[in-house]
Structure formats: structure tokens, C-alpha cells
C-alpha positions, -999 to 999 in steps of 0.1 A, spaced: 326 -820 -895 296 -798 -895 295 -761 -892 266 -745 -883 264 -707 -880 238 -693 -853 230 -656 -857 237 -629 -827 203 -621 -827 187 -589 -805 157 -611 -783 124 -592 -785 131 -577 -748 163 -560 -760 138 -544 -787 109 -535 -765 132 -517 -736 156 -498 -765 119 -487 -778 103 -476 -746 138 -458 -736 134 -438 -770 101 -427 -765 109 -415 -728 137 -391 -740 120 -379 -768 91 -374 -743 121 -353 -717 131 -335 -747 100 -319 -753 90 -314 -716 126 -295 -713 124 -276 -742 87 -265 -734 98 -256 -700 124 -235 -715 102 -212 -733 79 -205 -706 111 -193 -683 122 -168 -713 90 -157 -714 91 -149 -677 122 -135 -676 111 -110 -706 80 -102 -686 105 -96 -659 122 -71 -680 89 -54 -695 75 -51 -658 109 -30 -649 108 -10 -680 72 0 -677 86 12 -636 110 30 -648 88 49 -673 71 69 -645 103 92 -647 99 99 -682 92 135 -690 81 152 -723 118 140 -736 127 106 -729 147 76 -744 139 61 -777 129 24 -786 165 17 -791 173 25 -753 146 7 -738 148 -27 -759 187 -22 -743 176 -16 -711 154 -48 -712 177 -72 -730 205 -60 -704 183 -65 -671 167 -100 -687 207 -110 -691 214 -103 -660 230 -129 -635 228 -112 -601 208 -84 -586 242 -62 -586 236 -63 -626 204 -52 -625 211 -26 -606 238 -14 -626 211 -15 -656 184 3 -640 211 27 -632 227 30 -667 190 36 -681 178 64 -652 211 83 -664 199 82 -702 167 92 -687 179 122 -668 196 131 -701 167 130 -720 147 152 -693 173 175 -693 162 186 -728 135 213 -727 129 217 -765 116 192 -795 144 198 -816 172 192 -788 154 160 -777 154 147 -810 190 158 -823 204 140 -789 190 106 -798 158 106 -775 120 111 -780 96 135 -777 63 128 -757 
């Protein structure tokens, strides 16, 4: 009695498909992920676009940096237009704070900017 022992090999097919399937996801992994940075960078453009309309109500006292980088991380993060709205809002009320404030000093001691 005789035993011979034959390997499970992989056949040269099994190799070539499992190699082409690799290189295709690799390939959709770096389509997607490209594809994902050009949408942030349209939604922050969204956001900048907003900010820079809602600057033409600024007066000589008007929100800080702080404000406005809230203002545009809050629009960009929003879902629907009903949040949007409610950020444009929340910003044109600091921004009718701030122009409520006639004098340097006042502006600055309430947590806005001057000019």
C-alpha cells in the first residue's frame, strides 16, 4: 500500500482573479476617498460663500473670528435647510449685538470686533 500525498494547490487562475480583484478595490478606495475631499471642500465653500453674505450687515462692530468660524462649521454641518436657517439666524442676532455697540471699547469688552 502506497500513499501518495497531492498538495491543495491555488491554480494560476485563482491567483490572477484574487490579484486583479485587489488592485480594483485599492483603485475604488482611492477614487472614493478623492471624491470625498472634493465634496468637503464644496461644502466649506458653501459655508464661506454664506459667511461672506452675511457680512454685508456688518457695521463698524461686528463678530469676531470665533463667531464666524461657528457660524461656518454650524451651516457646513448642517443636514436640512431648516438648520441652516436656524444658523444664519443665530449669527444675524450676534450680528445685531455687535451693531448695537456704538463705541470701541463696548465692542471689544462684549466679545466682538471693531472695523
Amino acid at each position: 500500500m502506497v500513499l501518495t500525498k497531492r498538495g491543495q494547490g491555488l491554480s494560476i487562475n485563482v491567483i490572477i482573479v484574487a490579484a486583479l480583484a485587489l488592485i480594483v478595490l485599492v483603485v475604488l478606495v482611492l477614487v472614493f476617498t478623492g471624491r470625498i475631499a472634493i465634496f468637503e471642500r464644496a461644502v466649506g465653500q458653501e459655508g464661506d460663500a454664506e459667511l461672506t453674505k452675511m457680512k454685508v450687515q456688518y457695521g463698524d462692530c461686528h463678530p469676531g473670528i470665533t463667531e464666524e468660524a461657528t457660524f461656518r462649521s454650524d451651516f457646513n454641518r448642517a443636514q436640512s435647510p431648516q438648520e441652516q436657517n436656524d444658523a444664519r439666524a443665530i449669527f444675524a442676532d450676534e450680528i445685531d449685538r455687535c451693531n448695537s455697540l456704538f463705541e470701541k471699547a463696548s465692542c471689544e469688552s462684549a466679545g466682538c470686533s471693531w472695523k
